[in-house]
N, C-alpha and C positions, 0 to 999 in steps of 0.2 A: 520687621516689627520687634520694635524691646522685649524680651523677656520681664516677667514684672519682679519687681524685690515685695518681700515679703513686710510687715511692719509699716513703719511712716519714715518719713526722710528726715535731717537733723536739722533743727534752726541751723540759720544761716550756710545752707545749704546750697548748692545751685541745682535747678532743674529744670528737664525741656517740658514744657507743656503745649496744649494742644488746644485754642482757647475752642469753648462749646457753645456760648449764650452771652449776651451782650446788654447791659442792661443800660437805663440813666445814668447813673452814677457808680457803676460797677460789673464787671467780668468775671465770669466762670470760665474755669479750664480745668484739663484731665491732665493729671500729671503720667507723664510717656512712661517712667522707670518704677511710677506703682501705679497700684488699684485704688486709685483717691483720685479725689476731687481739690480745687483749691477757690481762693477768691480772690482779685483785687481790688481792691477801694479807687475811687478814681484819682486818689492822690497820691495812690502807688503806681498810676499808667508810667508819668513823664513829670517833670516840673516845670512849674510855670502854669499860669492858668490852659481849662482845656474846656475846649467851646463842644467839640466834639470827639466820641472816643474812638468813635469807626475810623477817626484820622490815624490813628495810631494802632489799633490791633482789627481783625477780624476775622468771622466763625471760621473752623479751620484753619487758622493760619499758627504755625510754632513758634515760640517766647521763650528768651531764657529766664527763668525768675529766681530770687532769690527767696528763702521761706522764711517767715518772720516770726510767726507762733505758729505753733500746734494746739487746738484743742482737742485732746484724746476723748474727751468724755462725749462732746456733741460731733466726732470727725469730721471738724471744719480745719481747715489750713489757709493761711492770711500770708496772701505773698506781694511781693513787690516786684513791681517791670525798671523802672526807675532808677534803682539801686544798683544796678548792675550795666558795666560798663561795657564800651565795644569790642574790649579786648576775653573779658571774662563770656560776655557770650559768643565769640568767634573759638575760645577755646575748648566750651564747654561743647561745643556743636561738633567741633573735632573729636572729642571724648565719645559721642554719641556715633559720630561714624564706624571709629574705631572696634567699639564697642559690639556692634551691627555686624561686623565684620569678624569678630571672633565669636559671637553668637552662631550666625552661619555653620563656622565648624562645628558647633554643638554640636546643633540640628543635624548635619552630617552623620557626624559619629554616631548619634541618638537612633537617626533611621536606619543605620545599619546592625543596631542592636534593639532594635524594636523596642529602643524605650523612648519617654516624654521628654520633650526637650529640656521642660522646665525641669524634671526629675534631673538629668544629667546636671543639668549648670547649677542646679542647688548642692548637686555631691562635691559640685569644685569647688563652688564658693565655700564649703564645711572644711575647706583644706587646705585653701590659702588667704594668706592676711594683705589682701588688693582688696578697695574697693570694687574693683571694676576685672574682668575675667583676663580684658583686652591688657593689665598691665603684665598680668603676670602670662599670658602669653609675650608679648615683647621679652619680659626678664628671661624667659623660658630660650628666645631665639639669642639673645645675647649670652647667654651662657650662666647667667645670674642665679637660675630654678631648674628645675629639675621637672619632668610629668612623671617620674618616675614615685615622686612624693605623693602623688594623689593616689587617694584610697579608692583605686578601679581597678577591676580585670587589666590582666596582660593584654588583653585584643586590642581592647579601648583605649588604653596610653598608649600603643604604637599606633592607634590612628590617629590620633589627638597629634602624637608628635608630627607623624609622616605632614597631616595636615598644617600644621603650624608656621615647618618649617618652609613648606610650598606658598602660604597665603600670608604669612605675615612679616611685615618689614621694617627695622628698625625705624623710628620718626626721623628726620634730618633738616640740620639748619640750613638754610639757603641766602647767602649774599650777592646781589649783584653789585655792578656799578659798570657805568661807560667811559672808555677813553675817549678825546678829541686828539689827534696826534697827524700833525702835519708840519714836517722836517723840509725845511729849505737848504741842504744840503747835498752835495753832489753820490754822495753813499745814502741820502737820507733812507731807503727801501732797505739794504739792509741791515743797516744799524737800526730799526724798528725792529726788524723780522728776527735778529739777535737776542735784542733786547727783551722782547714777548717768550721767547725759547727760556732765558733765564730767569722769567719772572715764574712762567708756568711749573719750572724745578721747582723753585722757592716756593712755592706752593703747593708742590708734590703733588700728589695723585687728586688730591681735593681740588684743584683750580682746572676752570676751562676758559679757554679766552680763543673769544668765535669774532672773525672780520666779520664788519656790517656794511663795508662798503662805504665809500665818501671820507675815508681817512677818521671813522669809528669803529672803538673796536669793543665788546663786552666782556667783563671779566664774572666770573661765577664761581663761586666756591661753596660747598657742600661739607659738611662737616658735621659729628653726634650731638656735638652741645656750641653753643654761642658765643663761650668763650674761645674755642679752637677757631671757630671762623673768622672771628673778627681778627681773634691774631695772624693766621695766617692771609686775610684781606690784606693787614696792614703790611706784612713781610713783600707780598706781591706787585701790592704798591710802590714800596717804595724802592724796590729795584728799579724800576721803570721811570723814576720823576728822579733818584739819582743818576743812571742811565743816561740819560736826555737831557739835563738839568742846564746845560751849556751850549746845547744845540739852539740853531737860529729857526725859528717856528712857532707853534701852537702847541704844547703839551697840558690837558687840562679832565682831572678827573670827575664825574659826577655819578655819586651812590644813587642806585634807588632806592627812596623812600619804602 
């Protein structure tokens, strides 16, 4: 369960909520990350006319929304389902995992100092500039932060750290793609099995390239940001389609999407 944040969330904000109540023409839901309430109008569900709304949300079911106003004075909140696309609710969901996850350690550290969880995560949020607990734990495991900065006892920043370092894991990009590779050649096996040795260098320690059997093979590479991947994708590649490039056969790469 979210810890709650304190306040209201900012326009155009993204949030998970938790829809409650289903009406004609419009949806109640509890927003996960506070103590509010929200609404959507039914032409904030989807676009395009909509016959029915049960087609699209229902009671308990999680939406990522975006917020569109805030009335402070009557605490109502006008959100949108609509507006937000599959890639901004697939990320925010991971935010929320993440998130859950360094919570967890809170709650840890908390129970073994017989305080409230929320007590604890509101002393870290008073002390670092992340939205979210989960980032500045990652910057913490990368070497970016320090828990030595939060204003806690000695006990609780070495369990915070001990914790952190055991539970949390840098995020990483993932490339794949499949080779088709069948060499009508009297060495064809291996001048393949060369050629995949040299592409896997080129790739360094980030590339894994696993036989699938049937003259397929997958390549996979792993790397902290998206630009290192694709670059080293492409280095790996093209070892392998230079390589081959003059062999009699099938040489033929396909990414997954």
């Amino acid at each position: 369960m979210l810890l709650k944040k304190e306040g209201y969330p900012e326009e155009s904000e993204l949030v998970v909520c938790t829809v409650t109540r289903i009406q004609f023409n419009s949806v109640f839901v509890n927003l996960d990350e506070y103590e509010k309430s929200g609404m959507l109008h039914i032409s904030e569900i989807s676009p395009g006319r909509i016959r029915n709304i049960r087609d699209y949300v229902k009671e308990g079911k999680k939406i990522v929304c975006v917020v569109l106003r805030i009335h402070k004075d009557k605490g109502h909140i006008d959100l949108s389902l609509r507006r937000v696309n599959k890639n901004q609710h697939r990320e925010k969901m991971e935010q929320m995992k993440k998130e859950l996850k360094a919570e967890k350690i809170i709650e840890m550290v908390a129970k073994e100092n017989k305080m409230k969880p929320n007590e604890l995560h509101q002393k870290i949020i008073d002390n670092i500039e992340y939205r979210y607990v989960s980032d500045f734990f990652e910057e913490v495991v990368a070497g970016n932060e320090k828990v030595e900065s939060l204003n806690l006892d000695k006990k609780m920043k070495e369990q915070l750290e001990e914790l952190i370092s055991q539970r949390i894991k840098l995020p990483t990009v993932e490339l794949r793609g499949k080779y088709s590779i069948v060499l009508h050649e009297p060495d064809g096996v291996e001048r393949i099995k060369k050629t995949l040795l040299e592409a896997k260098k080129e790739g360094r320690e980030k590339a894994t390239i696993t036989y699938l059997g049937a003259g397929e093979y997958e390549i996979k590479i792993e790397a902290d940001d998206y630009k290192t991947a694709e670059n080293l994708l492409k280095k790996t590649t093209s070892v392998i389609d230079k390589s081959l490039d003059k062999c009699q056969g099938k040489v033929e790469f396909k990414r997954n999407k």
